[in-house]
DRENDO-908344 format. One record per atom (N, C-alpha, C, CB): residue number from 1; residue in one letter; atom name; z, y negated, x negated. Coordinates in nm, 2 decimals. Glycine has a CB too. Layout:
// DRENDO-908344
(atom NUM; "A"; "CA"; (Z; Y; X)) ...
END
This chain:
// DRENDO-908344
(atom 1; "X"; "N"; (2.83; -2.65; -1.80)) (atom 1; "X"; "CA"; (2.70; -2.60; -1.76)) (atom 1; "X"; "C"; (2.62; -2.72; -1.70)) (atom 1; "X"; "CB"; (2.71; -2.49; -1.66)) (atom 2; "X"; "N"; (2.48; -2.75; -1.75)) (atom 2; "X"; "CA"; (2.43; -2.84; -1.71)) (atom 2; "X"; "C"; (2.38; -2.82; -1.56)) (atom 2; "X"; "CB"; (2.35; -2.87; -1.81)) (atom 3; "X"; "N"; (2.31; -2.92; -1.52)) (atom 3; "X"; "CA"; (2.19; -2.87; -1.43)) (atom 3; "X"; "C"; (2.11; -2.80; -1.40)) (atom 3; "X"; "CB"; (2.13; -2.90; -1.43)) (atom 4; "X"; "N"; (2.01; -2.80; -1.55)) (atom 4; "X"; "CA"; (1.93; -2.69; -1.59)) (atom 4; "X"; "C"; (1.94; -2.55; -1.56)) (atom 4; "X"; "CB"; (1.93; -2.69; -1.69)) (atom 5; "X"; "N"; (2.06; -2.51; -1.64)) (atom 5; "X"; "CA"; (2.14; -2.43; -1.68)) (atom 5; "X"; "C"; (2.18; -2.33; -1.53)) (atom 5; "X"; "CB"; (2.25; -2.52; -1.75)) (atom 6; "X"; "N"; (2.24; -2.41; -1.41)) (atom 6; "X"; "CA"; (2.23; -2.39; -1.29)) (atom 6; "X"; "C"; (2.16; -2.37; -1.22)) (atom 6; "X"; "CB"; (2.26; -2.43; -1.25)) (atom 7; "X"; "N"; (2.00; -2.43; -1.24)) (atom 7; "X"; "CA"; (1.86; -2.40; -1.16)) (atom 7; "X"; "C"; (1.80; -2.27; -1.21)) (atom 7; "X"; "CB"; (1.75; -2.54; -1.17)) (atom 8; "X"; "N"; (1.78; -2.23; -1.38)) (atom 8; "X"; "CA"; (1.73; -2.17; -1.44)) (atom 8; "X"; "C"; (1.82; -2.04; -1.46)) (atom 8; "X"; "CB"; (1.69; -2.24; -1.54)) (atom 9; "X"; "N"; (1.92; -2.05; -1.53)) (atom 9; "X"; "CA"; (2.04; -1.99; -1.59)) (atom 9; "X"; "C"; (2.06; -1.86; -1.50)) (atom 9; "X"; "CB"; (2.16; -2.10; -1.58)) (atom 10; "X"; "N"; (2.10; -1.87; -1.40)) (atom 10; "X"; "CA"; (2.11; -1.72; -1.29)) (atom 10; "X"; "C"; (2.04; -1.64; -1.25)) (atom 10; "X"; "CB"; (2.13; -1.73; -1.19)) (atom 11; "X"; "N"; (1.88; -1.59; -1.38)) (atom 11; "X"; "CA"; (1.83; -1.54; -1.34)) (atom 11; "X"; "C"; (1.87; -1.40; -1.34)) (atom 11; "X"; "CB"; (1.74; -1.58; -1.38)) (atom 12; "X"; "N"; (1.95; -1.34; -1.39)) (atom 12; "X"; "CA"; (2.01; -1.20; -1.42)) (atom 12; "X"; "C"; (2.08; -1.17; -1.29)) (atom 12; "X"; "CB"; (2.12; -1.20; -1.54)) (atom 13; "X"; "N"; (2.19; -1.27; -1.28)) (atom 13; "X"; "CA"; (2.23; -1.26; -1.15)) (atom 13; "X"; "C"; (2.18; -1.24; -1.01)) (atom 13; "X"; "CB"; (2.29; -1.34; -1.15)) (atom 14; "X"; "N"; (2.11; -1.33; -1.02)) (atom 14; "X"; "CA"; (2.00; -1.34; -0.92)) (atom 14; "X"; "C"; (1.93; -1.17; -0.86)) (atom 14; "X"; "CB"; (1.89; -1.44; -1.00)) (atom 15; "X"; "N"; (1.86; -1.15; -0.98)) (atom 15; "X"; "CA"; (1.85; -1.04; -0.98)) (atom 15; "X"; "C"; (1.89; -0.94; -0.96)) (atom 15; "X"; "CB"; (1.83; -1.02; -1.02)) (atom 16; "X"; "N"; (2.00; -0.93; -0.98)) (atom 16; "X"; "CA"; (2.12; -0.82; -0.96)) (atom 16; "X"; "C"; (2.18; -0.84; -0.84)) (atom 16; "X"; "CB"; (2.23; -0.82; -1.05)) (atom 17; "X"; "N"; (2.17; -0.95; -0.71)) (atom 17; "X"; "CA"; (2.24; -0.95; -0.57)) (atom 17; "X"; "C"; (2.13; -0.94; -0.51)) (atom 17; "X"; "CB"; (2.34; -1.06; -0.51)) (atom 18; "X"; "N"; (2.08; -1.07; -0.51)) (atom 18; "X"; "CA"; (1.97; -1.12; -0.40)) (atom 18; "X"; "C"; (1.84; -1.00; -0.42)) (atom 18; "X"; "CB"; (1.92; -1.30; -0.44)) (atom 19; "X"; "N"; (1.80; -0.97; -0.52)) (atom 19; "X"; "CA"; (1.67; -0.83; -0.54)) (atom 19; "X"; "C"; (1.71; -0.70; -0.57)) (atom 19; "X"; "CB"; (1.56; -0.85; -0.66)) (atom 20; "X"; "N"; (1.85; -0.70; -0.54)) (atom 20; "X"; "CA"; (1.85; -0.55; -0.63)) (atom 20; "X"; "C"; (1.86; -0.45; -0.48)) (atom 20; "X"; "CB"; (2.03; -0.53; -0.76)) (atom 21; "X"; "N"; (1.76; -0.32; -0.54)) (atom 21; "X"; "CA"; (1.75; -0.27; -0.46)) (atom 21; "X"; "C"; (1.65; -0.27; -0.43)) (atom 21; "X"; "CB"; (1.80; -0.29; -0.41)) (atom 22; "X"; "N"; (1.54; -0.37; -0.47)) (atom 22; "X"; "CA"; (1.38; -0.37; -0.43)) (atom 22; "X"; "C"; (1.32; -0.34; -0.54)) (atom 22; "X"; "CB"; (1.32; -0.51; -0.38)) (atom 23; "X"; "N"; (1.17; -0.30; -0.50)) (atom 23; "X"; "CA"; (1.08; -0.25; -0.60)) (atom 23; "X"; "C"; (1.01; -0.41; -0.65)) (atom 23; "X"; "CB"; (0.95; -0.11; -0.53)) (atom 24; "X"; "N"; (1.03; -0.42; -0.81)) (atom 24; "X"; "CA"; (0.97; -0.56; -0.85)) (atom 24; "X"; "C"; (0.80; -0.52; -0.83)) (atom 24; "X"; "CB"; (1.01; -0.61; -1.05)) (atom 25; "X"; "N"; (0.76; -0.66; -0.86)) (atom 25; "X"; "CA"; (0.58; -0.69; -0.84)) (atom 25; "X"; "C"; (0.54; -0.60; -0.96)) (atom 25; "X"; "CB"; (0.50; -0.88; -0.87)) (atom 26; "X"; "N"; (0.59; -0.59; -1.08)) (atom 26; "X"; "CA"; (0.51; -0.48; -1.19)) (atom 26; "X"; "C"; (0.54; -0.35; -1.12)) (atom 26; "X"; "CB"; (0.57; -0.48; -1.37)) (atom 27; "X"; "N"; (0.66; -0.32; -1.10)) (atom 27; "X"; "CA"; (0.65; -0.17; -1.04)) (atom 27; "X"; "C"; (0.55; -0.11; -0.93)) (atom 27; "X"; "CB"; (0.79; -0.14; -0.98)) (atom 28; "X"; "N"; (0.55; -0.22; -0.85)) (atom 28; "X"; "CA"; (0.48; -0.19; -0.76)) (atom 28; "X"; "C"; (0.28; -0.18; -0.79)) (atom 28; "X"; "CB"; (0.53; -0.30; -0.65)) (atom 29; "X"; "N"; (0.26; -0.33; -0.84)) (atom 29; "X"; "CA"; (0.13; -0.31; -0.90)) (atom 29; "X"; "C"; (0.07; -0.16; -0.98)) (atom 29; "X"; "CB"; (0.14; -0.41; -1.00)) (atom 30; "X"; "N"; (0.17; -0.10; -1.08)) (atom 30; "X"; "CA"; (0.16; 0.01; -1.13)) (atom 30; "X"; "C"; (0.16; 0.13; -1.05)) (atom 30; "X"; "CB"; (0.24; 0.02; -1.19)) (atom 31; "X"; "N"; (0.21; 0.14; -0.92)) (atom 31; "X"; "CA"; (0.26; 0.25; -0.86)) (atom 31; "X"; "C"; (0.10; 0.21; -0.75)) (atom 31; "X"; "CB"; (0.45; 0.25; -0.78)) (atom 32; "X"; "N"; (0.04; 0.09; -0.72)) (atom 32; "X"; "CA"; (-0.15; 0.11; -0.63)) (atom 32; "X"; "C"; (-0.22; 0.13; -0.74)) (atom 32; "X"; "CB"; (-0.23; -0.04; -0.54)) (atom 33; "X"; "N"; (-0.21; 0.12; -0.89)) (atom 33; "X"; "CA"; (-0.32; 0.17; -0.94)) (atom 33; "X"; "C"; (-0.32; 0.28; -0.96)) (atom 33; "X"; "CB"; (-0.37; 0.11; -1.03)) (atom 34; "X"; "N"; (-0.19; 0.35; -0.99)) (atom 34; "X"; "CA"; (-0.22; 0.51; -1.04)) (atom 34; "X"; "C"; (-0.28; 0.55; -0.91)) (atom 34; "X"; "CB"; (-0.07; 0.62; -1.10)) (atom 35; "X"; "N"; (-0.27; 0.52; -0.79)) (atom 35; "X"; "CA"; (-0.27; 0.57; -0.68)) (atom 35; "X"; "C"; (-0.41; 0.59; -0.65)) (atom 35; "X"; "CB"; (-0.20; 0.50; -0.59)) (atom 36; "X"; "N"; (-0.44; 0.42; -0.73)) (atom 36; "X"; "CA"; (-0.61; 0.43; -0.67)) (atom 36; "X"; "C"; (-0.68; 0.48; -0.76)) (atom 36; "X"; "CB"; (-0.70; 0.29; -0.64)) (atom 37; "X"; "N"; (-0.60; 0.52; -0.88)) (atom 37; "X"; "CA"; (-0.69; 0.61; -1.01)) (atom 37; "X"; "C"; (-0.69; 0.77; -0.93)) (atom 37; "X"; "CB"; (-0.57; 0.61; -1.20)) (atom 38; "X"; "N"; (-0.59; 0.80; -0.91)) (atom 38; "X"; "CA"; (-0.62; 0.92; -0.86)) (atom 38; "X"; "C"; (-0.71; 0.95; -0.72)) (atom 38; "X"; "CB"; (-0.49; 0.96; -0.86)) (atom 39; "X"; "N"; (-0.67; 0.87; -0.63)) (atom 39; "X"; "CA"; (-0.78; 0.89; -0.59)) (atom 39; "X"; "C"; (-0.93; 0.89; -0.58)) (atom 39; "X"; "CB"; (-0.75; 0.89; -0.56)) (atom 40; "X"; "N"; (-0.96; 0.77; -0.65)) (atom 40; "X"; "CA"; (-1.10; 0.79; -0.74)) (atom 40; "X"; "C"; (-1.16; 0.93; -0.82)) (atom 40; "X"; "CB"; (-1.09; 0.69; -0.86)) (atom 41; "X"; "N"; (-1.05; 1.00; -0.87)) (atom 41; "X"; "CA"; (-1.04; 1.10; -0.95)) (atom 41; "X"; "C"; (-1.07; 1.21; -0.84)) (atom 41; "X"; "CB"; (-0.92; 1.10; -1.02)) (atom 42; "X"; "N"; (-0.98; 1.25; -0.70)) (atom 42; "X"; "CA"; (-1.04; 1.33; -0.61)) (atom 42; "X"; "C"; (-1.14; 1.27; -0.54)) (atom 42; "X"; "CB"; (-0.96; 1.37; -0.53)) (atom 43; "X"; "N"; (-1.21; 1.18; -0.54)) (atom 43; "X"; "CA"; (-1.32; 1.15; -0.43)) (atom 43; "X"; "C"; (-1.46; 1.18; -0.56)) (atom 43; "X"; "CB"; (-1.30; 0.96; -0.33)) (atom 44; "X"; "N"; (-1.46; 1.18; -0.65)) (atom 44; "X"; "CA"; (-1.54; 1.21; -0.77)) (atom 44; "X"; "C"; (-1.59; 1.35; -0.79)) (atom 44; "X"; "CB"; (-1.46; 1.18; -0.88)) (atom 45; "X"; "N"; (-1.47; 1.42; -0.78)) (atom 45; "X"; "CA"; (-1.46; 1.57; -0.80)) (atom 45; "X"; "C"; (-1.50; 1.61; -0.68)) (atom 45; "X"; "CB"; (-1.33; 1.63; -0.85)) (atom 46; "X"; "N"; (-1.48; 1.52; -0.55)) (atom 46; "X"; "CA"; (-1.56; 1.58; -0.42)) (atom 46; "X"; "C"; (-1.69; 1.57; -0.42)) (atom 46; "X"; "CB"; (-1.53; 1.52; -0.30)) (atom 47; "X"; "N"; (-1.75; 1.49; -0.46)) (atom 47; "X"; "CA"; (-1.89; 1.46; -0.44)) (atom 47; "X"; "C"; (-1.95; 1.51; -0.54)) (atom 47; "X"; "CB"; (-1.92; 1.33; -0.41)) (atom 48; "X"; "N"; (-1.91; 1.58; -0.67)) (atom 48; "X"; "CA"; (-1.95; 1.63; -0.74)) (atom 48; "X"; "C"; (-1.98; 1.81; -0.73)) (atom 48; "X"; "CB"; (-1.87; 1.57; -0.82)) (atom 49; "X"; "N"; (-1.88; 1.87; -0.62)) (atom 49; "X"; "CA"; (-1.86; 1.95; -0.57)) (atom 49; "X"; "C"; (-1.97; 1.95; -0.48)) (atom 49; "X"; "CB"; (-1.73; 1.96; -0.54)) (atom 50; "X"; "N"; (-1.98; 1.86; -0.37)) (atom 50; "X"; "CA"; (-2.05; 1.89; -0.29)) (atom 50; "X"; "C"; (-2.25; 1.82; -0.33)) (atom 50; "X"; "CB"; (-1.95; 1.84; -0.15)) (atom 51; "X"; "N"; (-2.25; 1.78; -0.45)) (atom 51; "X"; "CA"; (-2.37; 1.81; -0.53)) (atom 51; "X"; "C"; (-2.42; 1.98; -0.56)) (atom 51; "X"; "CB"; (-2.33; 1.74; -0.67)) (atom 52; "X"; "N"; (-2.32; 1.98; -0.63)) (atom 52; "X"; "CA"; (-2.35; 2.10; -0.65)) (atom 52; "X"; "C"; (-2.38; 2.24; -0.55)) (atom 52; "X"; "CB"; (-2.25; 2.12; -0.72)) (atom 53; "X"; "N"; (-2.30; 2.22; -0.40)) (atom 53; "X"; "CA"; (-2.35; 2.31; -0.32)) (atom 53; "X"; "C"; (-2.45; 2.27; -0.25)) (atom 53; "X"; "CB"; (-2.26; 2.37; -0.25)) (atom 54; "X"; "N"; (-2.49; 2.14; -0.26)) (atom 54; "X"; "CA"; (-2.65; 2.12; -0.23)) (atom 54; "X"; "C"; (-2.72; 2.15; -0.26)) (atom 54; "X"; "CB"; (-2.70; 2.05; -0.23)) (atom 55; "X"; "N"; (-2.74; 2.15; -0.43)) (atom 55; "X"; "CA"; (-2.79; 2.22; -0.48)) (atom 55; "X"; "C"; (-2.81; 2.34; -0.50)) (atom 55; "X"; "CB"; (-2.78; 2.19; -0.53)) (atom 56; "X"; "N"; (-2.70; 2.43; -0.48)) (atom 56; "X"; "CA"; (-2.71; 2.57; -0.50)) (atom 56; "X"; "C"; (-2.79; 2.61; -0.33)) (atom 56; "X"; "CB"; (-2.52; 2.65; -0.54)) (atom 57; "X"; "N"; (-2.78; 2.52; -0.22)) (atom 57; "X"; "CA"; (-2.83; 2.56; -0.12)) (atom 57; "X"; "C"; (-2.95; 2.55; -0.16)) (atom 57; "X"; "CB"; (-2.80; 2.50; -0.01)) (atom 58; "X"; "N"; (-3.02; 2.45; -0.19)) (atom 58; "X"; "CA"; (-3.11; 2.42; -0.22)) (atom 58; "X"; "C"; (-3.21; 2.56; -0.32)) (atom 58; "X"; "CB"; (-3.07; 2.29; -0.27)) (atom 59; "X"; "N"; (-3.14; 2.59; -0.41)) (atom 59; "X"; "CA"; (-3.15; 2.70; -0.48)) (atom 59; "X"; "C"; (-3.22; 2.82; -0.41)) (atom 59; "X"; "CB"; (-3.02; 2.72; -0.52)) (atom 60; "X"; "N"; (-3.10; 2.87; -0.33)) (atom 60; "X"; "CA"; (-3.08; 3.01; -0.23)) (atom 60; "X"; "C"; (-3.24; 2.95; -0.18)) (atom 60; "X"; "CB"; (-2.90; 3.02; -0.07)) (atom 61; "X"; "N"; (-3.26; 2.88; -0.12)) (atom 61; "X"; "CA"; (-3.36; 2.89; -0.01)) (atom 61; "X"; "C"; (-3.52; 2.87; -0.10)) (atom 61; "X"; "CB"; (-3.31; 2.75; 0.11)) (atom 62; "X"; "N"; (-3.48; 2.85; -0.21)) (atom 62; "X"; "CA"; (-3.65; 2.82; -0.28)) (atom 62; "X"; "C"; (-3.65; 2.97; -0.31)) (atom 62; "X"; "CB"; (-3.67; 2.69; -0.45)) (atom 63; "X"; "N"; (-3.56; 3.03; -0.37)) (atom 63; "X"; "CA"; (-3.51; 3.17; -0.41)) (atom 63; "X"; "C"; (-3.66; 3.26; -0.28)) (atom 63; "X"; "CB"; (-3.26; 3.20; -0.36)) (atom 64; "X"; "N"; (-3.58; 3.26; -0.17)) (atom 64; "X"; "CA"; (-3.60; 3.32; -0.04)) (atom 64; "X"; "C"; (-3.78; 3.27; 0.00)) (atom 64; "X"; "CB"; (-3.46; 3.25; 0.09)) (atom 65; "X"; "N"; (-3.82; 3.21; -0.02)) (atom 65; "X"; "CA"; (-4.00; 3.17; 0.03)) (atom 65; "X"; "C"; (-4.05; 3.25; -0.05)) (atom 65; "X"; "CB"; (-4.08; 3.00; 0.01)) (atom 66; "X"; "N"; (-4.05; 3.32; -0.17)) (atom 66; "X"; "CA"; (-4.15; 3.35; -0.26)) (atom 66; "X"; "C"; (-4.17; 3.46; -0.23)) (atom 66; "X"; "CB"; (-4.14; 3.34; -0.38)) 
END
């Protein structure tokens, strides 16, 4: 086994004592965006919601003057 071989070579291993057990950088990257997809997804549907009962307030009360 060269040098190389010894600097480069143990990446499996490596992985398997020294990191195992941790969440890698892709897992983790994947696991803040679904996070921030979803919640984009409820803060969307909130303010879409609360459009709508402005409007419906808005509604009721033009309804009521005439």
């Amino acid at each position: 086994m060269g040098l190389l071989d010894r600097l480069i070579g143990n990446d499996r291993k490596l992985a398997t004592t020294k990191y195992a057990g941790r969440e890698s950088a892709s897992d983790r990257a994947s696991r803040v965006r679904q996070h921030q997809h979803r919640a984009r997804g409820v803060q969307e549907a909130a303010q879409q919601g609360q459009a709508w009962e402005d409007a419906d307030r808005q509604r009721e009360r033009t309804r009521g003057r005439r």
